[in-house]
Every structure is written in C-alpha cells, then in structure tokens.
matplotlib code that plots the C-alpha trace (Angstrom):
import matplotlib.pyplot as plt

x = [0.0, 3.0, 4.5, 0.7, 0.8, 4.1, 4.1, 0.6, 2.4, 5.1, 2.6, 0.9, 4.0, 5.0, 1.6, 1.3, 4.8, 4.5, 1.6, 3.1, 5.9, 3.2, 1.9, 5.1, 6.6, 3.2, 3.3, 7.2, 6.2, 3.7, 5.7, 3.7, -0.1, -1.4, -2.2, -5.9, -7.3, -10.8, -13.9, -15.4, -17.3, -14.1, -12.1, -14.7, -14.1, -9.9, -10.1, -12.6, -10.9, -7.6, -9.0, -10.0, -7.0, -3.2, -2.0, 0.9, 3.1, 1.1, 0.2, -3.0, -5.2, -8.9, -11.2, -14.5, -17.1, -19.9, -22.5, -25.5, -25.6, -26.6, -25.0, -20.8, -18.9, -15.4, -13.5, -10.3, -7.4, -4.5, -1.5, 2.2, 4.1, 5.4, 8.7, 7.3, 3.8, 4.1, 5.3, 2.1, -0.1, -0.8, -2.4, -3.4, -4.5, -3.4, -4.4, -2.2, -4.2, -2.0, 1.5, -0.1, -0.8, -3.8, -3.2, -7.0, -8.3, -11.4, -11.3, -9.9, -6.1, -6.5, -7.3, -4.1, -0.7, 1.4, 4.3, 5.6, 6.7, 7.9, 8.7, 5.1, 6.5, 6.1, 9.0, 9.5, 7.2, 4.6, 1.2, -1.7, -3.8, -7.6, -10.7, -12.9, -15.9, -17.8, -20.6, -22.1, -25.9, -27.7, -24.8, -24.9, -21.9, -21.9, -18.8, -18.4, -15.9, -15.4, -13.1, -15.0, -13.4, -13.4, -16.0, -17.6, -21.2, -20.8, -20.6, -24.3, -23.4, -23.3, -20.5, -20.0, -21.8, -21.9, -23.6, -21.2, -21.6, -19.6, -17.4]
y = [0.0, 2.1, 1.8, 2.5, 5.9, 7.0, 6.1, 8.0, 11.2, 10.9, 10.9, 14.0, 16.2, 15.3, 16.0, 19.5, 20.5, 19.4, 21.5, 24.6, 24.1, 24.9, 27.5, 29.3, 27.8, 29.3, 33.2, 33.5, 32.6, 35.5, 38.8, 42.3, 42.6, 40.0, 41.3, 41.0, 40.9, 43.3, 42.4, 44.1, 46.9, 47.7, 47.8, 50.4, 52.1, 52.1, 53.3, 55.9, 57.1, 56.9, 58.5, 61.4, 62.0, 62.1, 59.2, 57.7, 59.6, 59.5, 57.4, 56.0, 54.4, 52.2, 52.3, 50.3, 50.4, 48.3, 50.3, 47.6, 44.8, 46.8, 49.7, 50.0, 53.4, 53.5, 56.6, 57.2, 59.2, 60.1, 61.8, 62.4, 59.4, 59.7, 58.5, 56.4, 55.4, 52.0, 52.4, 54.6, 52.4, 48.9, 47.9, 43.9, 44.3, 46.3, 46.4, 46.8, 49.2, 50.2, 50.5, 52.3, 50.4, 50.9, 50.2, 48.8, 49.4, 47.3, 48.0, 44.9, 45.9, 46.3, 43.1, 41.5, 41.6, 43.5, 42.4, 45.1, 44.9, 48.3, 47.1, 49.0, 52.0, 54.9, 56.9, 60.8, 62.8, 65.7, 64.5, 66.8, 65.4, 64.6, 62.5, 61.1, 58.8, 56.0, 55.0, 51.4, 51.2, 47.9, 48.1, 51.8, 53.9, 57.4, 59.5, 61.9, 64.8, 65.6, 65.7, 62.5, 60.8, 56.9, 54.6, 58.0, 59.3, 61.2, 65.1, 66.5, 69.9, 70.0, 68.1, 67.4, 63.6, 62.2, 58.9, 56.6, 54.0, 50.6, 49.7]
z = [0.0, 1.0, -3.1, -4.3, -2.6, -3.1, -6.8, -6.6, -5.2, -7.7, -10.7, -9.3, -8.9, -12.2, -13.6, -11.6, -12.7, -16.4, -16.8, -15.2, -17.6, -20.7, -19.3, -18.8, -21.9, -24.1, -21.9, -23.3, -26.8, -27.0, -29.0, -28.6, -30.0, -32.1, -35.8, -36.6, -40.0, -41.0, -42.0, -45.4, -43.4, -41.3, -44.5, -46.4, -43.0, -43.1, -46.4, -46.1, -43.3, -45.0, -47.7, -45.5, -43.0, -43.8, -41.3, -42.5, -39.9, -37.2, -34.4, -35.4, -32.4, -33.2, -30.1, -30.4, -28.1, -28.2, -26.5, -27.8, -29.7, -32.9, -32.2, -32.2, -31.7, -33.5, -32.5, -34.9, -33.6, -35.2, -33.0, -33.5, -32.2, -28.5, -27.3, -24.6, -26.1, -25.2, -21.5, -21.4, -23.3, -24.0, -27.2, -27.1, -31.4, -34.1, -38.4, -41.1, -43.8, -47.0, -44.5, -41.8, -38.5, -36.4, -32.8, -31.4, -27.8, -26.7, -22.7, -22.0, -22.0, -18.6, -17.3, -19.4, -19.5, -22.3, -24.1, -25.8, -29.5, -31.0, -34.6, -35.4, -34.3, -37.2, -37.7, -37.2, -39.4, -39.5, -38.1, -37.5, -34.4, -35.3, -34.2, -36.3, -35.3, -37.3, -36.1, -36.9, -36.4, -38.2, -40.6, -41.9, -41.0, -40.9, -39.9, -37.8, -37.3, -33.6, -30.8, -28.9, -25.6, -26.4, -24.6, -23.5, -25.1, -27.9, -28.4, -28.6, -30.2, -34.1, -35.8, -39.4, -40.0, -43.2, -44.6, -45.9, -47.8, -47.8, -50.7]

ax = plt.figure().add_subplot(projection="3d")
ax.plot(x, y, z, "-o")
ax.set_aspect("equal")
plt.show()
C-alpha cells in the first residue's frame, strides 16, 4: 500500500509541474499585439478614413465600443508618435491598412498583461492630431468629425456627420 501511494504522489507532482511548464513555456512565446485581419465593413471604414486624413506619420489608435448589440462606436485618432507610447499604453491588437498600423483598444487591456513589441513603431514625421468617429448602427456607417473621448457618449453639439456608404 506504502508503493501504491508514493508512486501516486510521484505521478501527481509530475503531472502538476509538467503543466506549469506549458503555461510558462506558451506566456514567453507570445511577442507584442497579435495582428488582426478586417472584415469588409471595417475595410470600407480604413479606407474611407484613409482616404480622408493624412496618417501615415502618425500614431494611429482604433477604439470600439460596443455600447448595444446593434450599435458599435469606433473613434479614430491620429496623433504624433510619443517616445514612450508603449510604457504609457498597451495595445493587445493592431491592423495593417496600406502601411499604416492601427493600434486597437477594446477596454480589455487592462485586465491582461502587455508584451511590448515596437517594430510597429512609425518613424519621425509631420502628423496633424484629429478625431474622427464612425458609427455602426444595423450596418450603416456614418462618420463623424469631432473631438470625442473613447467609450464616453458622444458630443451633442453640431459636428459634421456624413452617410457613408460601404465599398
């Protein structure tokens, strides 16, 4: 009975510390925020957007708020590129649109550990800060020209809003 448990034991610590060793071995192979790739509407969106607002030197930032199931707020900001951006922030997602890259924020950064990865980083250049807002209601965009705070209600004095449709 004595063998029974101690070859019992045995398997346990090397079960316990086998699976500790994955689960260290798969949090060192993660590098920086995963690259995510758009659906049609978010791509009519990118290039509208591009379209609209000299961003190829700027810091470029993507925050979507779902504020109801039909309804999705995507604020747009565009900002020269600070030194220590990534000490300050900690974008989990980012899109590559025609050599520009889009850092996403969600709200959930907070709740997960960041691995920075500066290879993204956009080199010096003139950027001219700006906010834009696309909203997604039923799957009709319309675009919006304000200064907005992300994952805050939007500005209820007069703004330039335009209908836009997908390509």
């Amino acid at each position: 009975m004595k063998y029974i448990m101690c070859i019992f034991l045995f398997a346990c610590l090397v079960s316990c510390s086998s699976q500790n060793n994955n689960s260290e071995s798969g949090k060192a192979s993660a590098a920086g925020p995963a690259e995510l790739e758009p659906d049609s509407l978010f791509q009519s969106m990118l290039k509208i957007h591009t379209d609209m607002v000299r961003c190829a030197d700027c810091l470029n930032e993507i925050y979507i708020d779902v504020v109801e199931p039909h309804k999705t707020i995507f604020t747009f900001k565009n900002r020269p590129f600070p030194s220590n951006y990534f000490s300050l922030n900690h974008p989990l997602q980012y899109i590559r649109y025609k050599d520009i890259t889009f850092y996403i924020y969600s709200g959930i950064e907070k709740y997960f550990t960041y691995i920075p990865d500066t290879t993204h980083i956009a080199t010096a250049g003139t950027c001219t800060p700006d906010t834009w807002v696309y909203l997604d209601s039923f799957g009709v965009l319309k675009a919006i020209h304000a200064y907005a705070t992300p994952f805050m209600p939007l500005p209820q004095n007069k703004h330039e809003v335009k209908e836009v449709a997908e390509e």
